[in-house]
C-alpha positions, 0 to 999 in steps of 0.5 A: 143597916143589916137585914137578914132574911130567914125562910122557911119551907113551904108548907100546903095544909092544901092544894090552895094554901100556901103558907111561906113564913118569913123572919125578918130582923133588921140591925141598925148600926146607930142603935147596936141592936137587932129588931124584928119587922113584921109588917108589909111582909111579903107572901107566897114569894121565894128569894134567891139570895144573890141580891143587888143594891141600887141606891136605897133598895135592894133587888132579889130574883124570886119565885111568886107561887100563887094557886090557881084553878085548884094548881100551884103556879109560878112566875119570876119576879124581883122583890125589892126592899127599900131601906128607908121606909123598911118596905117590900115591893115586887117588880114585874118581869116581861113574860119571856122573863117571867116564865123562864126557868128560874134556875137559869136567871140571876140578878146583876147591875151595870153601874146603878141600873137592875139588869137581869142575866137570862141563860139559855142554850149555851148564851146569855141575854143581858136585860136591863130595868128601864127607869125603875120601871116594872116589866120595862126591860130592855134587852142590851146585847146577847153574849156568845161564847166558844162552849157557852157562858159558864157564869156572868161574874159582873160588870165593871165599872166602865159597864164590860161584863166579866164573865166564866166561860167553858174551856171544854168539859173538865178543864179549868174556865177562861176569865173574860170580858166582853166588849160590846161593841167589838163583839169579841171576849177579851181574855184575862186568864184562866181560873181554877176558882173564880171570886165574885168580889169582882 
């Protein structure tokens, strides 16, 4: 299965109204064809498109934008889609997640759990989804690095995060991973561009 996912611009005809059109086509390799879905299609939600697969779902961060007291409000959430009854769903954040710079946030996976990657002064805290269970999350660890975390790149296999880390202002990053339980960044090299297929 394929499924892509178009968004348009948002549009307010008032302070009120939101109007957030989706597109969703879904291609099924067993018919060779695209078709559209337009039920159970979600509104006032914004995707970012770095998107997880745990089993039949697929996870994106996104941004929940509802008005209230005449005022556009919004909140972090994940939107998910199941792949086997072609429906979406939303997954609650802990407030301190919820209301934390969405730009700052990213969605990831250690093994098959949902982890969410929350940035903030020059660390990183890794938050893992308990048991599939919204606004259960529990924070793992908090990464600190010489100059910051530059980028959370993934984890591998064994469950060590790869990461980017500043190497000063303008020189090229260091390639790490972080060992839990030594508390320490092992190095893996220096990099000029980093690919996530990790």
């Amino acid at each position: 299965m394929i499924i892509k996912i178009t968004q348009f611009n948002w549009w307010y005809k008032e302070k009120s109204e939101i109007n957030n059109p989706w597109k969703v086509k879904i291609y099924m390799m067993s018919s060779g064809k695209w078709r559209i879905l337009s039920s159970n299609l979600l509104s006032h939600f914004e995707l970012h498109f770095l998107q997880v697969v745990i089993d039949r779902f697929i996870y994106w961060c996104a941004l929940h934008k509802v008005p209230i007291d005449g005022r556009l409000r919004s909140c972090n959430v994940i939107v998910s889609f199941d792949m086997t009854n072609e429906s979406f769903g939303v997954v609650d954040l802990p407030d301190s997640l919820a209301h934390h710079p969405n730009t700052q946030l990213c969605i990831s996976k250690v093994r098959e759990s949902l982890v969410m990657l929350e940035y903030k002064n020059c660390v990183c805290d890794v938050w893992m989804m308990e048991d599939g269970v919204g606004k259960s999350f529990t924070k793992l660890y908090t990464i600190k690095a010489p100059h910051g975390p530059k980028k959370i790149l993934g984890f591998k296999k064994n469950g060590k995060l790869i990461m980017e880390v500043k190497d000063g202002l303008f020189r090229p990053g260091t390639l790490v991973v972080y060992v839990r339980i030594l508390n320490t960044l092992m190095i893996l090299g220096f990099v000029e561009k980093v690919i996530r297929s990790l």
